[in-house]
C-alpha positions as a Python dict, from the first residue, in 0.01 Angstrom:
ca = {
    (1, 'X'): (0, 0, 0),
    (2, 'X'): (-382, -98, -25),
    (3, 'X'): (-314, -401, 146),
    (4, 'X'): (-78, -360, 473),
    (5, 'X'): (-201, -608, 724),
    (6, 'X'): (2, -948, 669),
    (7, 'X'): (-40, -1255, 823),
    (8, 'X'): (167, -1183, 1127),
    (9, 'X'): (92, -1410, 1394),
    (10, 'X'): (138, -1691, 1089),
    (11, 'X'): (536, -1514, 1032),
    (12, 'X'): (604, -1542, 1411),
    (13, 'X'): (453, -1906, 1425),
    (14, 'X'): (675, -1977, 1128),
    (15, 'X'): (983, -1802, 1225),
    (16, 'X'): (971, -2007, 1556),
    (17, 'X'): (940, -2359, 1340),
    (18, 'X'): (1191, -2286, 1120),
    (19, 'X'): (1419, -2006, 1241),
    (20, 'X'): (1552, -1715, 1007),
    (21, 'X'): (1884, -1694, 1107),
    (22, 'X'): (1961, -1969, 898),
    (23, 'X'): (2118, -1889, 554),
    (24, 'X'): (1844, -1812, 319),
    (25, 'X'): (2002, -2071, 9),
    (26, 'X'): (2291, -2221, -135),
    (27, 'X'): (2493, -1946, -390),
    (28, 'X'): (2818, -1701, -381),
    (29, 'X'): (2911, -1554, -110),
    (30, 'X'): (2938, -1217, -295),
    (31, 'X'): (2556, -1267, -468),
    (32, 'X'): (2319, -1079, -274),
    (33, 'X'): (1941, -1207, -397),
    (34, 'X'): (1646, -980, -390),
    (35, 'X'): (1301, -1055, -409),
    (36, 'X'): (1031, -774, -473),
    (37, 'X'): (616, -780, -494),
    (38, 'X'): (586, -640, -832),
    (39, 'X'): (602, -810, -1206),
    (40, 'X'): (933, -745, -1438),
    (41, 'X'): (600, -621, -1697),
    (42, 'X'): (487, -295, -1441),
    (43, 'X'): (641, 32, -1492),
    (44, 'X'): (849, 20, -1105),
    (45, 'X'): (975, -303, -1195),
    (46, 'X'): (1148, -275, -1514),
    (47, 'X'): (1303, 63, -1310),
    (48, 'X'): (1346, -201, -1013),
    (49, 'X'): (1540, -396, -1316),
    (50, 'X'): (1747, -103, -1441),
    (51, 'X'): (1861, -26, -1087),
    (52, 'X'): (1965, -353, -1039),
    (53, 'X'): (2161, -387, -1334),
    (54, 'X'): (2362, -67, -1228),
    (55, 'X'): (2459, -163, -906),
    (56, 'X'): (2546, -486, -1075),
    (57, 'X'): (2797, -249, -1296),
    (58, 'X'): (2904, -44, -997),
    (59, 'X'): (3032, -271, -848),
    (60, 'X'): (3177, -524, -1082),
    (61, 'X'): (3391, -792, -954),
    (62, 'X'): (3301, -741, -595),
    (63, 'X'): (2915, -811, -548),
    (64, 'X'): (2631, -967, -797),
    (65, 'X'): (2255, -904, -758),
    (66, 'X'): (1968, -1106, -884),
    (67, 'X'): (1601, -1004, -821),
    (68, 'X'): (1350, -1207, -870),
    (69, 'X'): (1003, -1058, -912),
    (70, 'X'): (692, -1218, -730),
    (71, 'X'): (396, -1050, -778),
    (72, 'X'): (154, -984, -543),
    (73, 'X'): (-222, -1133, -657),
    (74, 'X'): (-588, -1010, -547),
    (75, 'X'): (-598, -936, -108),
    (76, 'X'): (-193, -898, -106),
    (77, 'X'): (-165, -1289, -183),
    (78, 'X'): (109, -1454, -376),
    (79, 'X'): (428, -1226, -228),
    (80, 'X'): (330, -1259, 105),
    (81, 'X'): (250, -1683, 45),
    (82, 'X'): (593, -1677, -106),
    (83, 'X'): (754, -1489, 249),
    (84, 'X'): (565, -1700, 468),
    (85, 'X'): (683, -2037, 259),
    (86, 'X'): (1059, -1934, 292),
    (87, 'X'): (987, -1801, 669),
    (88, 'X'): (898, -2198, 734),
    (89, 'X'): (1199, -2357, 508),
    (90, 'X'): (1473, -2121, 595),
    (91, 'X'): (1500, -1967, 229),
    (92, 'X'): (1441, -1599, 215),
    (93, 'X'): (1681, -1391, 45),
    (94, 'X'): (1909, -1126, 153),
    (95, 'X'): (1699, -849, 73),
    (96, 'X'): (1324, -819, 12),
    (97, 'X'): (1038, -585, -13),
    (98, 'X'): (760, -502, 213),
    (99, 'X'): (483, -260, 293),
    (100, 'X'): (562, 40, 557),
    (101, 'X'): (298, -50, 807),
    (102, 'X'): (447, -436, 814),
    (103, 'X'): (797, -310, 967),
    (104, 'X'): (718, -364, 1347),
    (105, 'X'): (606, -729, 1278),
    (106, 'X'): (864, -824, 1104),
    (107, 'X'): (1124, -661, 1282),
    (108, 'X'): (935, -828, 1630),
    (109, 'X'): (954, -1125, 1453),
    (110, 'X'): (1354, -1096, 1362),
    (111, 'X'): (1207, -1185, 1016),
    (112, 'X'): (1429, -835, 924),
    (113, 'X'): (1761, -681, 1038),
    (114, 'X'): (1856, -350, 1114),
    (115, 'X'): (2019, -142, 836),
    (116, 'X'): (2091, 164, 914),
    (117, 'X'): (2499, 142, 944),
    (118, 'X'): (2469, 69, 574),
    (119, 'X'): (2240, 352, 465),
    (120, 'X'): (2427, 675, 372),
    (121, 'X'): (2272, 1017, 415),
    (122, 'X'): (2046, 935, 631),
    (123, 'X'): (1944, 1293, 705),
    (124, 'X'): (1822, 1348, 363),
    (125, 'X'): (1541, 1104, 378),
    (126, 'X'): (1210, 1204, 444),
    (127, 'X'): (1059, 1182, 811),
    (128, 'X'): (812, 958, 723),
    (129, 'X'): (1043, 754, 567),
    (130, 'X'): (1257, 716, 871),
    (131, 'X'): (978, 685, 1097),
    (132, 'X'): (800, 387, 888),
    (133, 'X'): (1106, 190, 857),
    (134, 'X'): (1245, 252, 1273),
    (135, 'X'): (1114, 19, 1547),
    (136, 'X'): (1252, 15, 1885),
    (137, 'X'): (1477, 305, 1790),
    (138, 'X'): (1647, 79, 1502),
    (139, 'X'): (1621, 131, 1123),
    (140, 'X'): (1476, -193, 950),
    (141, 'X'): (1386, -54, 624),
    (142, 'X'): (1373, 187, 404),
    (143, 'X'): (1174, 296, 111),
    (144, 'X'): (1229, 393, -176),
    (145, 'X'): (970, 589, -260),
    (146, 'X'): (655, 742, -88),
    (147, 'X'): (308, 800, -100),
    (148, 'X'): (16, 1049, -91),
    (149, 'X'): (-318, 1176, -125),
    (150, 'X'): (-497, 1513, -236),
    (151, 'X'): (-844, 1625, -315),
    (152, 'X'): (-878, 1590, -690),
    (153, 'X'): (-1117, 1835, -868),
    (154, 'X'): (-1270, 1893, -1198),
    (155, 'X'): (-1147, 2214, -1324),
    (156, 'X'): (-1475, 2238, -1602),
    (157, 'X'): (-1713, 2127, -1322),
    (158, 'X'): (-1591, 2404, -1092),
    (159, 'X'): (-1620, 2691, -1313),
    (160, 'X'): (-1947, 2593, -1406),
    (161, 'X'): (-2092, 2567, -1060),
    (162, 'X'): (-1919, 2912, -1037),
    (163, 'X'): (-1630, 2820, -809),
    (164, 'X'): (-1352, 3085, -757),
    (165, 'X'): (-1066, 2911, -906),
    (166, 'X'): (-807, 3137, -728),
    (167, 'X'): (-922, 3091, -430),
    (168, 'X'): (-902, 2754, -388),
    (169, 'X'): (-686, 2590, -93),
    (170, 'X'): (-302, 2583, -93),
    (171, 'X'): (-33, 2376, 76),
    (172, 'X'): (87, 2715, 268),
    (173, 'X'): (-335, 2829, 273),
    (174, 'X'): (-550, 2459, 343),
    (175, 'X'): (-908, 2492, 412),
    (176, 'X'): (-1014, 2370, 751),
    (177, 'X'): (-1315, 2123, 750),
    (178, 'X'): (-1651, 2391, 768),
    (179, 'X'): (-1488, 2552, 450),
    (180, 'X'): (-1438, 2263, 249),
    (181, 'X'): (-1835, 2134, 356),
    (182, 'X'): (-1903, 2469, 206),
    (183, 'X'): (-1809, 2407, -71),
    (184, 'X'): (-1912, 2074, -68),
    (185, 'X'): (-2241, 2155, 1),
    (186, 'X'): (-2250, 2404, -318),
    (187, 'X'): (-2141, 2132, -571),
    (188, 'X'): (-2405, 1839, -430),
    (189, 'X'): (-2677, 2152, -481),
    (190, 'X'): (-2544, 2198, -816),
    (191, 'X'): (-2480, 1903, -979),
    (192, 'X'): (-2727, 1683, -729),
    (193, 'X'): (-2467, 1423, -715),
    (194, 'X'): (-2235, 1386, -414),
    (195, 'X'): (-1954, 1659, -401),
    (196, 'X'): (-1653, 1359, -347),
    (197, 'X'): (-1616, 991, -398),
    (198, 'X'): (-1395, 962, -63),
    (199, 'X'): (-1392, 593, -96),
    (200, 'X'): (-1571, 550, 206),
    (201, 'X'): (-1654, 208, 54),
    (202, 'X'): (-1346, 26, 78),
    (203, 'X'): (-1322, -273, 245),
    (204, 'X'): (-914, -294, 319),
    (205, 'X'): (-624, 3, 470),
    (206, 'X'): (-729, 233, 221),
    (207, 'X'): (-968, 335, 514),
    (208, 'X'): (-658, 356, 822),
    (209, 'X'): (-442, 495, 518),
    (210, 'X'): (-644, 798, 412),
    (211, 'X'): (-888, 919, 712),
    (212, 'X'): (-639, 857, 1011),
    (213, 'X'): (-484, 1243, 922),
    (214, 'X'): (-809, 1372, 987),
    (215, 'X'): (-750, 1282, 1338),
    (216, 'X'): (-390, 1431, 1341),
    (217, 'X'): (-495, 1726, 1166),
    (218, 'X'): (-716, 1758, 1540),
    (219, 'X'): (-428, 1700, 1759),
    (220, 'X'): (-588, 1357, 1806),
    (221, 'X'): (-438, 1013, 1754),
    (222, 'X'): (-503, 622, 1657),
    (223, 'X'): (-222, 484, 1895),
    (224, 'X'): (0, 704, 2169),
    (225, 'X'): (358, 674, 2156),
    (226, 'X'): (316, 457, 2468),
    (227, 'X'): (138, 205, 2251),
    (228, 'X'): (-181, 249, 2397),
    (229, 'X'): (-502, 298, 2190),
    (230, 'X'): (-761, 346, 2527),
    (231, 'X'): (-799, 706, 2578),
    (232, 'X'): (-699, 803, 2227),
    (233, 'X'): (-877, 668, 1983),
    (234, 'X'): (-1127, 688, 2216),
    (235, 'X'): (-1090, 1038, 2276),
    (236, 'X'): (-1284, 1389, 2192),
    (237, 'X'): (-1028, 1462, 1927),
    (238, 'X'): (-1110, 1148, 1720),
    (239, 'X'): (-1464, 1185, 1791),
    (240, 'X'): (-1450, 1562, 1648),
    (241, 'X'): (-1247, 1408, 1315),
    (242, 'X'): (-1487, 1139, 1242),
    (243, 'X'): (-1791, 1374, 1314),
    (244, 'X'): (-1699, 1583, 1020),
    (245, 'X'): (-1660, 1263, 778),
    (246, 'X'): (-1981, 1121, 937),
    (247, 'X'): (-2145, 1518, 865),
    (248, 'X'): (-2006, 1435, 513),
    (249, 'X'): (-2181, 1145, 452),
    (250, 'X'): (-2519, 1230, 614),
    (251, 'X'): (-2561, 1567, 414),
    (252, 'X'): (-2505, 1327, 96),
    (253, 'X'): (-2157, 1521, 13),
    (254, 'X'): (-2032, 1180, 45),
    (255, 'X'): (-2113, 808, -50),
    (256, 'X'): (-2101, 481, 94),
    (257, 'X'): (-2194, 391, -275),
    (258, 'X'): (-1994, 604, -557),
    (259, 'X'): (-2052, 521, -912),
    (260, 'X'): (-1765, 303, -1062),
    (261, 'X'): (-1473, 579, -1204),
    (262, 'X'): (-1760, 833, -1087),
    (263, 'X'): (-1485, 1118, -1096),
    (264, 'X'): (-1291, 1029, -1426),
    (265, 'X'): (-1602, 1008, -1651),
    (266, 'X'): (-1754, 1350, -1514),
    (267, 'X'): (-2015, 1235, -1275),
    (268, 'X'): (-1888, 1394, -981),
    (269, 'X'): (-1648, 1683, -886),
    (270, 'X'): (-1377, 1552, -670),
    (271, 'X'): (-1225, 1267, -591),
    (272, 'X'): (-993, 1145, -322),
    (273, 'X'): (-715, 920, -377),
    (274, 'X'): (-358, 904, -385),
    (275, 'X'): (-106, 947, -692),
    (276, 'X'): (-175, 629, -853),
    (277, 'X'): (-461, 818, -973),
    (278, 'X'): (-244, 1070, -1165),
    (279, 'X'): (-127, 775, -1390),
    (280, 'X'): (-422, 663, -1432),
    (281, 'X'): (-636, 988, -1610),
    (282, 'X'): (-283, 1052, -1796),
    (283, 'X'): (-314, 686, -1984),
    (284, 'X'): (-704, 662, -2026),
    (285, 'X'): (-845, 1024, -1940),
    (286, 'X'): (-624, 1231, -2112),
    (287, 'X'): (-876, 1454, -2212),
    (288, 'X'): (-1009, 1523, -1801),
    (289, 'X'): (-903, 1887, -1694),
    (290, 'X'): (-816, 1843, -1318),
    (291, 'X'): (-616, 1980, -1009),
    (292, 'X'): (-509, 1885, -694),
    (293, 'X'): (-603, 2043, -347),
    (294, 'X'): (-436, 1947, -2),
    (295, 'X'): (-596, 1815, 249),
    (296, 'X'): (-894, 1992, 452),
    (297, 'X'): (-723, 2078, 813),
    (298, 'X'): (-885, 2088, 1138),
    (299, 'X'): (-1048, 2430, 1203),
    (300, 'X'): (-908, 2401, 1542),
    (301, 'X'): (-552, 2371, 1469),
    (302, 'X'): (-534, 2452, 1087),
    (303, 'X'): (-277, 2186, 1082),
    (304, 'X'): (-204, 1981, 738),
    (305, 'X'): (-186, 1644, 765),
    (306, 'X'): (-162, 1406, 499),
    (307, 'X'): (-100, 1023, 470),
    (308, 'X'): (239, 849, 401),
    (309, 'X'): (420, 495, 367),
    (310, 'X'): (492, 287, 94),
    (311, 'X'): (690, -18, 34),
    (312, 'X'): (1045, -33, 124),
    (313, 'X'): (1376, -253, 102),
    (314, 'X'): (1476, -475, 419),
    (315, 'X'): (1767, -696, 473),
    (316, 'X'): (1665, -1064, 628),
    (317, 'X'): (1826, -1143, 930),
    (318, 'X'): (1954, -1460, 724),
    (319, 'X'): (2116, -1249, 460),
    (320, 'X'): (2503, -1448, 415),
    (321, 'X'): (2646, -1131, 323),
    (322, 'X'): (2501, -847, 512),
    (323, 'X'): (2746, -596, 362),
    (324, 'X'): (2664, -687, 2),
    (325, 'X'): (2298, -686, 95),
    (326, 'X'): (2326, -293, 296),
    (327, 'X'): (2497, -174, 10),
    (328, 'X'): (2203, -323, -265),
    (329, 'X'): (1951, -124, -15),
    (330, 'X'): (2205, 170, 7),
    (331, 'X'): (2264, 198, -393),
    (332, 'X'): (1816, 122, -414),
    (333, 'X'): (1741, 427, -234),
    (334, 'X'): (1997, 655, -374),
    (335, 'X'): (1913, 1020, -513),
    (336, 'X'): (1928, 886, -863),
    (337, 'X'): (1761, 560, -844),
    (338, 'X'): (1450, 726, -616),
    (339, 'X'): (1424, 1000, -909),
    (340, 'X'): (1388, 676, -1176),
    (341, 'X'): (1155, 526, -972),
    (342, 'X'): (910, 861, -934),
    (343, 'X'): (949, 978, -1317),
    (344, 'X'): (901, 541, -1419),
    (345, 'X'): (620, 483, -1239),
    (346, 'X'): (427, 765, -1156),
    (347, 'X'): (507, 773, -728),
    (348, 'X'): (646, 991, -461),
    (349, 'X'): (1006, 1023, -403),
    (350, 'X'): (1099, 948, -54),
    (351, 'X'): (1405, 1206, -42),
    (352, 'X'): (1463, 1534, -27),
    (353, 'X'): (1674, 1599, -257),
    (354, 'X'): (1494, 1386, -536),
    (355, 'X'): (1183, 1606, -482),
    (356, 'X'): (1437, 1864, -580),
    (357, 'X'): (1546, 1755, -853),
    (358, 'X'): (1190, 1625, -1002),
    (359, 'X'): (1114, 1996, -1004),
    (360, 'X'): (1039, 2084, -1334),
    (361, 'X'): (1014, 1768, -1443),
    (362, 'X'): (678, 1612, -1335),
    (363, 'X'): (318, 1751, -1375),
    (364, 'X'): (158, 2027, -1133),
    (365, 'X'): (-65, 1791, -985),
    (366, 'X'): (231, 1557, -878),
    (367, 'X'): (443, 1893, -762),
    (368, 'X'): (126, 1930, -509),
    (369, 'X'): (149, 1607, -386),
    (370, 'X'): (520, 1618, -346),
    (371, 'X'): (490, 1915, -176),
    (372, 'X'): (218, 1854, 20),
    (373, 'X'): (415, 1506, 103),
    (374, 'X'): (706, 1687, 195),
    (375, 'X'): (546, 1936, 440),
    (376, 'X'): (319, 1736, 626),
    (377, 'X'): (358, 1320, 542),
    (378, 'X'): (238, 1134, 836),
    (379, 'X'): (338, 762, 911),
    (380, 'X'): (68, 516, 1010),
    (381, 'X'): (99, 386, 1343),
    (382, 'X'): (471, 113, 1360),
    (383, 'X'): (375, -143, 1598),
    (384, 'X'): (316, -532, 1567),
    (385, 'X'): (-8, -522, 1653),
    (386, 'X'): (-89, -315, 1375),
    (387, 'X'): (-326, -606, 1188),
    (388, 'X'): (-578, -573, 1432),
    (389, 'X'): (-558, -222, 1489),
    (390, 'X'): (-644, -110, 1087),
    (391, 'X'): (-933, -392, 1088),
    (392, 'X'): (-1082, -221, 1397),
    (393, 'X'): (-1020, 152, 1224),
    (394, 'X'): (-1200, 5, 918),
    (395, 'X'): (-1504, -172, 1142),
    (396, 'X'): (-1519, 202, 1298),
    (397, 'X'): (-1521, 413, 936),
    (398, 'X'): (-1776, 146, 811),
    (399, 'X'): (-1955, 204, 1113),
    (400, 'X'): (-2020, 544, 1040),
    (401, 'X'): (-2325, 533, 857),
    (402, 'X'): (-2515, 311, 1108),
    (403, 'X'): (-2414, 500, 1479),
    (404, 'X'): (-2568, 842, 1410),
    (405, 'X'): (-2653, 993, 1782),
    (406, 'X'): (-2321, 1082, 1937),
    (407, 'X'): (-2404, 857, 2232),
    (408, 'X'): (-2378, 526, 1990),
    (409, 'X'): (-2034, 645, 1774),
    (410, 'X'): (-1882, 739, 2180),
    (411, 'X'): (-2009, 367, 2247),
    (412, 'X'): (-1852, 237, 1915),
    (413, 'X'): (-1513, 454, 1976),
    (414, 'X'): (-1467, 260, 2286),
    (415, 'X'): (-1545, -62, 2170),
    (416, 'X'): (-1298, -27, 1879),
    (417, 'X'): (-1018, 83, 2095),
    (418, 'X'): (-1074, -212, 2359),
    (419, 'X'): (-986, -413, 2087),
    (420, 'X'): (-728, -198, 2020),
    (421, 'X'): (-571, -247, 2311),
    (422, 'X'): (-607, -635, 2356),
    (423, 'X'): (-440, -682, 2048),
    (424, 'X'): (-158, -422, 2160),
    (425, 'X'): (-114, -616, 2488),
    (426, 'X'): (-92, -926, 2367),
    (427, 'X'): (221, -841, 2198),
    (428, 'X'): (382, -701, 2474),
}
């Protein structure tokens, strides 16, 4: 997820050199190949491994999978170098993995094929999930599992600054914005650190990923349904959203420069991050007492938003055997194999009735963000222009700090969604 922009204009260059429709390599025509950005080593890929191995069972005598595992290195290199190789020779295999924001482009690109005849229960897939894998009212892809991010808090930290603890926010009872600066404001007096490490300091889509809901949470948005960015990221909503993380920041509730693991070693009292963090304390800070709050809402609306998309399984368009490839994809994002996926590794499940079933069965912080995920996950915006639109969101975020009068971030709003919008047009 941390790194969703791809080389796009280099997959349509390539795609146009070398076409995909060609077949992707020489082997059965009942083998269905599958490539995926993780190592056979990490937790989701020896579950990727497993999964593969039963659906090699299953079905016995009529189709054989092999998956080959190419990990991605530092910046998202490696798996997408391998893509764009076999885009140029004509060798990508029937089915492969790629990021939720990355759908449009490839899908514009006929890099992908739609899927969706081959997907069973449909219905029982999260929104989100649908809506990050459809472009031009086809289904391309779809994951198989999802993603999400709360307001972690340290439960000894809070009682000590004399925080009600049963008061704190719920998924059916969120705090809008002024409430959560309140108490904000009472930890930075308390413990004279900032409140929140909000990551405001990333360089890459952590930035488009995580503070884009504050703008839905307004009733604002990055990109209209229309495709057009002028007039809406541009607009009073987003303005209003990126006041209050701006208001953040300048009240020193906030940092452009957090102390390294500033939350896990007890330095400051919340954190904001997604639920590869909930891994994380349970193999090295065991011992760290937390919880999980939802997102703040917009006072205006009191709407909870939260942030969505993960990676997800696509058949090529030069798959040889599209039906053995749709039912791989079909048999990956099953009930079962999602639940594997979310208890192995630690992530979201991306259906309905796997959150179900991981009742009971995961930690309360993980039961928030699945709930919280299944209530109000929001898609980042599916177009192939979106490369250009996250690196202007992230020029704007990092611009926060340096536009203070309302005057300069109104100037910087509409510079940033100009650029928007040449980038959109282009690829129209």
């Amino acid at each position: 997820m941390m790194r969703s922009a791809i080389l796009a204009s280099l997959l349509v260059l390539s795609l146009f050199l070398a076409g995909c429709g060609e077949g992707s390599s020489s082997k059965g025509k009942n083998t269905v190949d599958i490539w995926v950005h993780t190592s056979s080593e990490s937790a989701e890929g020896k579950v990727m491994k497993d999964t593969v191995d039963r659906f090699n069972e299953e079905y016995e005598g009529t189709y054989q999978a092999e998956i080959q595992f190419i990990p991605r290195g530092g910046g998202g290199g490696g798996y997408e170098d391998k893509i764009n190789a076999a885009v140029s020779t004509g060798t990508l295999p029937d089915v492969l993995t790629l990021d939720g924001p990355n759908t449009a482009a490839y899908a514009e690109a006929e890099i992908v094929a739609p899927i969706g005849e081959y997907i069973s229960n449909k219905e029982d897939l999260l929104d989100s999930i649908i809506n990050q894998g459809t472009y031009n009212g086809k289904l391309y892809a779809v994951g198989y599992s999802e993603s999400g991010v709360g307001i972690y808090y340290n439960k000894e930290m809070f009682k000590e600054a004399g925080i009600d603890m049963d008061s704190l926010p719920t998924i059916d009872d969120p705090w809008g914005w002024d409430r959560f600066m309140e108490l904000s404001k009472k930890l930075t007096e308390t413990y004279e650190v900032p409140a929140i490490d909000m990551m405001l300091n990333s360089q890459n889509e952590w930035l488009m990923y995580a503070f884009t809901p504050f703008i839905w949470s307004n009733g604002g948005q990055v990109i209209s349904d229309e495709g057009n960015a002028l007039g809406h990221f541009n607009s009073e909503k987003t303005m209003e959203a990126l006041n209050f993380v701006q208001e953040m920041l300048n009240k020193g509730y906030t940092t452009l420069s957090p102390s390294e693991n500033g939350f896990l070693t007890g330095k400051y009292p919340m954190l904001m991050s997604g639920s590869w963090t909930i891994q994380q304390i349970e193999t090295n800070y065991d011992d760290l007492e937390y919880g999980i709050m939802p997102y703040p809402t917009s006072p205006e609306t009191n709407e909870l938003v939260s942030p969505s998309g993960s990676w997800q399984y696509a058949m090529t368009s030069g798959a040889e055997n599209k039906e053995a490839a749709g039912a791989l994809i079909d048999f990956m994002t099953t009930t079962e194999a999602m639940v594997d996926v979310s208890l192995g590794s630690g992530v979201l499940p991306a259906r309905h009735s796997a959150a179900e079933e991981l009742e009971g069965q995961v930690s309360p912080q993980m039961s928030t963000l699945i709930e919280q995920n299944t209530a109000s996950a929001h898609p980042r915006p599916i177009i192939p222009a979106y490369p250009q639109v996250t690196r202007a969101f992230q020029q704007t975020l990092t611009g926060l700090a340096y536009y203070e009068t309302t005057e300069e971030m109104r100037d910087l709003l509409d510079q940033k969604a100009r650029e928007m919008q040449t980038a959109i047009d282009r690829r129209n």
